[in-house]
C-alpha positions in Angstrom: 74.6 98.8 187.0 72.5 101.3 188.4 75.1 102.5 191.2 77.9 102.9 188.5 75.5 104.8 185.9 74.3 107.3 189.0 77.6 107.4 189.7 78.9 108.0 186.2 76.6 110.8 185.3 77.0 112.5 188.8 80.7 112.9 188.2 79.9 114.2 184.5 77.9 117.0 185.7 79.7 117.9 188.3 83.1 118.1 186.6 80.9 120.0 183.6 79.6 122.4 186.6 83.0 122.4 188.0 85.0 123.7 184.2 82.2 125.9 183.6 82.2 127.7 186.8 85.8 127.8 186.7 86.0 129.5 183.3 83.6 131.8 184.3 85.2 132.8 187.3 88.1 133.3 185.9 86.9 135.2 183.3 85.0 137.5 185.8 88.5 138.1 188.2 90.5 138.7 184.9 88.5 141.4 183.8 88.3 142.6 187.3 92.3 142.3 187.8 93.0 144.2 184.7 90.2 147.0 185.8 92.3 147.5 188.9 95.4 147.9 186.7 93.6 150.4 184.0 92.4 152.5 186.5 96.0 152.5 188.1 98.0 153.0 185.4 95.3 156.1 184.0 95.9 158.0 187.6 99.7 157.2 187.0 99.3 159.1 183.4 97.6 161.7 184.6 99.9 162.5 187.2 103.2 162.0 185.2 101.5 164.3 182.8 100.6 167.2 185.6 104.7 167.2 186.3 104.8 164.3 189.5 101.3 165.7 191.1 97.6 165.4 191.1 95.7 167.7 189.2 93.2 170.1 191.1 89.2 168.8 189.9 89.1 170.3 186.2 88.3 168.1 183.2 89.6 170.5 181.0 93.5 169.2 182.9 93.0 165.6 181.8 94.5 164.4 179.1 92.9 163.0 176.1 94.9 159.8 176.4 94.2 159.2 179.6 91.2 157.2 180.4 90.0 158.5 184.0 87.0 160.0 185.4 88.4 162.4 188.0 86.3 163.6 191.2 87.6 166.5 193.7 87.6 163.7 196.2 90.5 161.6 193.5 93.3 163.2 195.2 92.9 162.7 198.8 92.0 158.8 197.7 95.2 158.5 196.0 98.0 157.4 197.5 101.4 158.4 195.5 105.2 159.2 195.6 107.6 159.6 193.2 111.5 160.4 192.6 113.2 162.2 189.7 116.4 160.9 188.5 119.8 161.8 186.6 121.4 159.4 185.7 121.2 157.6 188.6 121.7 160.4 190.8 118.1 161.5 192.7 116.9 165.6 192.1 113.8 165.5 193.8 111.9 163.8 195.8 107.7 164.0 196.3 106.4 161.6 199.4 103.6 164.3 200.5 100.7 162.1 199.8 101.9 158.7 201.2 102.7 158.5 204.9 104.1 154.2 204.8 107.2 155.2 202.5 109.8 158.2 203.5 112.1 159.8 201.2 115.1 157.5 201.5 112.7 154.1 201.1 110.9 156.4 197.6 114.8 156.9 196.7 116.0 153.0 197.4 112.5 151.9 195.5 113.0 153.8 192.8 116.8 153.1 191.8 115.4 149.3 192.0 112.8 149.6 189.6 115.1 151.9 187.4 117.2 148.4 187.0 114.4 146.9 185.5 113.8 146.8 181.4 109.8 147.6 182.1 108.4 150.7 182.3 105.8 149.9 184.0 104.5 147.3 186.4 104.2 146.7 190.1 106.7 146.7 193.0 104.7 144.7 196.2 101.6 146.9 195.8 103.2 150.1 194.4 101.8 150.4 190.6 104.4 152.2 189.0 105.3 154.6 185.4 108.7 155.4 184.2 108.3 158.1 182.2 111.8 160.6 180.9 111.6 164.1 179.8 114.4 166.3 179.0 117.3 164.3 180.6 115.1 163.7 183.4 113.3 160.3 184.3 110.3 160.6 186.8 109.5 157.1 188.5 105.7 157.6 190.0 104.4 154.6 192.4 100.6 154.3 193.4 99.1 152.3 196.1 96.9 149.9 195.0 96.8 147.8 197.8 93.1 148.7 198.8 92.5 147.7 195.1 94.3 144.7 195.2 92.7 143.7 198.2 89.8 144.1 196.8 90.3 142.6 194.2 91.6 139.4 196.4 88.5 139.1 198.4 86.3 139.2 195.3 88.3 136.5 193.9 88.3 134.0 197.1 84.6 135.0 197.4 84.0 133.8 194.0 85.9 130.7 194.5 83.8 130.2 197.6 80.7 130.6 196.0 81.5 128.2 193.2 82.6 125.7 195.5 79.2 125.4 197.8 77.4 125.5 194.5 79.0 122.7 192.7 78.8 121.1 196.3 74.8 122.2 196.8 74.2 121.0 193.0 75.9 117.8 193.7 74.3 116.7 196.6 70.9 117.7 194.9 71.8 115.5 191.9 72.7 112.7 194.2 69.1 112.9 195.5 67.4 113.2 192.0 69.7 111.4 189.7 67.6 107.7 190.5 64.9 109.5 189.1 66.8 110.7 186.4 68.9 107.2 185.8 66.1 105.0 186.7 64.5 105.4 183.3 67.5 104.4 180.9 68.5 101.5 183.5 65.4 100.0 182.8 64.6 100.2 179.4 68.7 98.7 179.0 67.5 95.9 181.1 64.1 95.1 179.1 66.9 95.3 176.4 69.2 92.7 177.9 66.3 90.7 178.7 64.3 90.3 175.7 68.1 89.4 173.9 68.2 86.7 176.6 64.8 85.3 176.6 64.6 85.9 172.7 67.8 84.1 172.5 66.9 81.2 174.0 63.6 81.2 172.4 65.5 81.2 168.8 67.9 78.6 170.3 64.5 75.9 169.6 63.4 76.9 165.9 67.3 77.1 164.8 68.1 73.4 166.2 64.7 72.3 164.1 65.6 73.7 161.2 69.3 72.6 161.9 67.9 68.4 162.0 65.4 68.8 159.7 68.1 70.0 156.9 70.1 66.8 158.2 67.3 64.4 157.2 66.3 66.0 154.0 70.5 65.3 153.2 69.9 61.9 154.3 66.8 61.4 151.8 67.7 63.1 148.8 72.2 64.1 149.2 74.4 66.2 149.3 72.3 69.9 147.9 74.3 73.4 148.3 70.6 75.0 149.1 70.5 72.4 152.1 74.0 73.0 152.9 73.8 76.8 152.6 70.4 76.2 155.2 73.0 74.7 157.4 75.5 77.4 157.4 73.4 79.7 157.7 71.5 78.4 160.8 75.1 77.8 162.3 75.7 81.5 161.6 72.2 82.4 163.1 73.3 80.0 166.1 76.6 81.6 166.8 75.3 84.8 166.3 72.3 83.8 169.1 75.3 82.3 171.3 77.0 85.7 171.0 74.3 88.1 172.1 73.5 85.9 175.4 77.0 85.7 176.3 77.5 89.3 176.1 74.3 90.0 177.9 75.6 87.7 180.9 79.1 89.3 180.6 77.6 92.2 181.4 76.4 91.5 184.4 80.3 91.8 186.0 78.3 90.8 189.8 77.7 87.3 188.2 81.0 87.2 187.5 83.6 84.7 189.5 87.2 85.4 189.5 89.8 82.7 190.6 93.2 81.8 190.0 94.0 80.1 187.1 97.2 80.1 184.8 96.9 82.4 181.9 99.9 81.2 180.4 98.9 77.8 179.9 95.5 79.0 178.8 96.8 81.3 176.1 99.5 78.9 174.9 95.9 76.2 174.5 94.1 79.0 172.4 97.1 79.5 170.4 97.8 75.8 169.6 94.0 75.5 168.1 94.8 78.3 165.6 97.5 75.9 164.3 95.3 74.4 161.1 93.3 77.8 160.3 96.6 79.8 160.5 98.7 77.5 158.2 95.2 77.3 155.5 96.1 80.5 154.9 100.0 80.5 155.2 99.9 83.0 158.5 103.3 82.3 160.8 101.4 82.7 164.2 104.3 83.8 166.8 103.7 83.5 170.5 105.8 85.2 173.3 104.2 83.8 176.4 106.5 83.5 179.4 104.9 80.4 181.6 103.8 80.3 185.1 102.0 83.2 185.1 99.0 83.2 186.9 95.3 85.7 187.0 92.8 86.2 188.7 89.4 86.0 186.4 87.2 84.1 185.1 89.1 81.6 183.1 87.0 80.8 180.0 85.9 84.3 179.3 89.8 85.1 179.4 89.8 81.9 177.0 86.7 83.5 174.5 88.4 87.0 174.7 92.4 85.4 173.8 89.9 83.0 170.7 87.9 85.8 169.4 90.7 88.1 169.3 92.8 85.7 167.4 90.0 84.5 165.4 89.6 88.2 163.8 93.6 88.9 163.6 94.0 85.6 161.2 90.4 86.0 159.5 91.1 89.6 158.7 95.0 89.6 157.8 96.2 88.9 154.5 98.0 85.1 153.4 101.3 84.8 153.8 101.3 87.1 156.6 102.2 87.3 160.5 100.0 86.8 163.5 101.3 88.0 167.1 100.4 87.0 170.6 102.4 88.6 173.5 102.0 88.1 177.4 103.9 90.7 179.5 103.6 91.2 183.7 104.1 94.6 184.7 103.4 96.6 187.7 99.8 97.4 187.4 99.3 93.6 186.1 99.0 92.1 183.3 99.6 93.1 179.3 98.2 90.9 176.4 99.0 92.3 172.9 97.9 91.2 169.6 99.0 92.2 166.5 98.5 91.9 162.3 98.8 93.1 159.2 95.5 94.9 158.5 96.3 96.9 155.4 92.4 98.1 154.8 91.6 99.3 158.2 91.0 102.8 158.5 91.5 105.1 161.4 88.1 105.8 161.5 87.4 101.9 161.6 90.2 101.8 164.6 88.0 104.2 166.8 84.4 102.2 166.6 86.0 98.8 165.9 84.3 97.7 170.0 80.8 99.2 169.4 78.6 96.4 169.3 77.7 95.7 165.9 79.8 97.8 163.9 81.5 96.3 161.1 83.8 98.5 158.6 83.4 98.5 154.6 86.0 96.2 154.2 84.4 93.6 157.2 81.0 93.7 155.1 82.4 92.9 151.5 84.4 90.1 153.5 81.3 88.2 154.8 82.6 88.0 158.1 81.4 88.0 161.2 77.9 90.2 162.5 80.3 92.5 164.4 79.6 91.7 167.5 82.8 90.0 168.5 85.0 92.4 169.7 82.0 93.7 171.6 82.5 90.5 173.6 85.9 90.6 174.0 85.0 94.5 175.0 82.6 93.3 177.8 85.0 90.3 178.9 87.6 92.9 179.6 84.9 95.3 181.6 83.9 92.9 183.4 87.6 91.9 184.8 87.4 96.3 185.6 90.4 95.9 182.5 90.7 98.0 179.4 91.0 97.3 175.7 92.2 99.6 173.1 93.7 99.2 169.5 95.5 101.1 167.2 97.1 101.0 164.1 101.0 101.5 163.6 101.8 101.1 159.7 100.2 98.3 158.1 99.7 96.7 162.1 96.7 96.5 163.9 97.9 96.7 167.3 95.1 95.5 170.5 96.5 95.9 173.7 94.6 94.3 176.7 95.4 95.6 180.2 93.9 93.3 183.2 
């Protein structure tokens, strides 16, 4: 247990580490991306303002609308060219300040974002602004690609970081988390322990009080106080038998696993819920197909298939239907129960395998201590299966996957 708790709440903090990091890199490179852009498309305004060129260093030239902080060294870092159309037809031509694109490529480049429905946006690593003026339509491209570039490297630098950190803090939590673990595996153990040990020690008293209520009958009769003493120590007795069964099952390593036929086993468990069925006029259906064999431990596979049914029939109405089902499928085996279970709530559905927990309805029933299904939980664990339920209409459904 300790391996697969270490192991459990390494992989917690680590994917934890992993989303937060994530999120926040992301966050950083998105505002850094859309920096690069603003800053592009405010030099693109302010040049499609100043007629296709870069204003000499004044202040007073920059529009209000345009957000920019211009430098006398802004126009020797800028790299630009832009074309005027009619129509379709190219006037004029500006490729002065970029030497990678001539006039013919700034002509081609500029028909093709023409053809586009945005006015704005990027072609490779050209930013560029449409912007039309008295017939006329001015198509200006900027170079971003030393801001794009930059842009890049922060973001695989950031991705790099993240990744040696989440690997430095898991190999740090690795070396702690015994330390950190150690604490809760123990006290759970004490806890298993002392139900064990007390268990047993409870076994003596109840089997006393058990015999001695059988020889008071047999001196004075039948009394429904000495009765009630009886059920009630065979309910303290179950409830005993329970809580050491679950603590073994628990301990999966103790577990042995052969092949036996679940078919034949589940067809048995069924048969016994004949008489307790037909008191209450239940029609129990089974759809077992034989010769179907497992791998597990055979009577906790027979407690999980009794307890389950045991609550389906004790919990459904009279006059209602009771449903067993056996399927093989790829990933192995299916076992689903279902009944009518008209006062179950959602909310009940959700907590129904927490050891002890027992809905409103449960309690006014005098039912069970609600422990149970946190045996049929722990059965299921320990064959590394899973149990869920769910409730469809009126139906309880429980599906078992081993």
């Amino acid at each position: 247990m300790l391996k697969s708790l270490k192991t459990r709440f390494v992989i917690g903090t680590i994917i934890a580490l992993a989303i937060v990091l994530m999120l926040i890199v992301g966050a950083i490179n998105a505002f850094n991306y859309q920096s690069v852009v603003a800053d592009a498309d405010g030099t693109l305004e302010l040049i499609m303002e100043n007629a296709g060129r870069f204003p000499s260093h004044n202040p007073d030239k920059i529009p209000p609308n345009v957000d920019i902080t211009l430098t006398p060294e802004s126009p020797f870092e800028s790299r630009y060219f832009s074309v005027v159309f009619v129509g379709n037809t190219p006037i004029a031509v500006n490729t002065s300040s970029i030497a990678a694109i001539n006039d013919t490529q700034a002509i081609e480049i500029g028909r093709l974002v023409l053809s586009k429905e945005a006015t704005q946006g990027f072609y490779k690593n050209y930013r560029y602004l449409i912007g039309s003026k008295d017939g006329r339509t001015r198509v200006i491209f900027l170079d971003c690609t030393r801001l794009l570039d930059s842009a890049n490297t922060f973001l695989w630098l950031s991705v790099l970081v993240s990744l040696v950190s989440v690997v430095a803090v898991f190999i740090l939590l690795w070396l702690i988390s015994d330390k950190i673990v150690n604490p809760m595996v123990d006290g759970y153990e004490k806890q298993k322990t002392f139900i064990t040990n007390a268990g047993h020690d409870i076994k003596t008293p109840i089997t006393i009080i058990d015999a001695d209520a059988e020889l008071l009958e047999m001196e004075i009769g039948e009394n429904e106080w000495l009765k009630d003493i009886k059920k009630q120590a065979a309910r303290l007795a179950t409830l005993t038998g329970e809580l050491i069964y679950l603590s073994r099952m628990e301990e999966q390593e103790h577990t042995t696993f052969v092949d036996f036929p679940i078919s034949e086993v589940i067809e048995e468990v069924v048969s016994s819920f004949g008489a307790p069925a037909k008191t209450k006029n239940i029609t129990l259906n089974s759809y077992v197909p034989p010769a179907i064999y497992y791998k597990g431990d055979e009577g906790a596979i027979k407690k999980l298939i009794t307890l389950l049914l045991d609550n389906a029939i004790k919990y459904s109405p009279d006059g209602e239907t009771v449903s067993i089902a056996l399927k093989k499928t790829s990933f192995g085996l299916t076992i689903r129960i279902s009944n009518v279970a008209t006062n179950t709530a959602s909310l009940s559905v959700k907590h129904m395998f927490d050891r002890f927990y027992r809905s409103d309805e449960a309690r006014g029933s005098g039912g069970g201590f609600g422990i149970g299904l946190s045996v049929a939980s722990a059965i299921v664990s320990a064959h590394r299966g899973r149990i869920s339920a769910e409730k469809q209409g009126e139906f309880l459904i429980i599906d078992i996957n081993l």
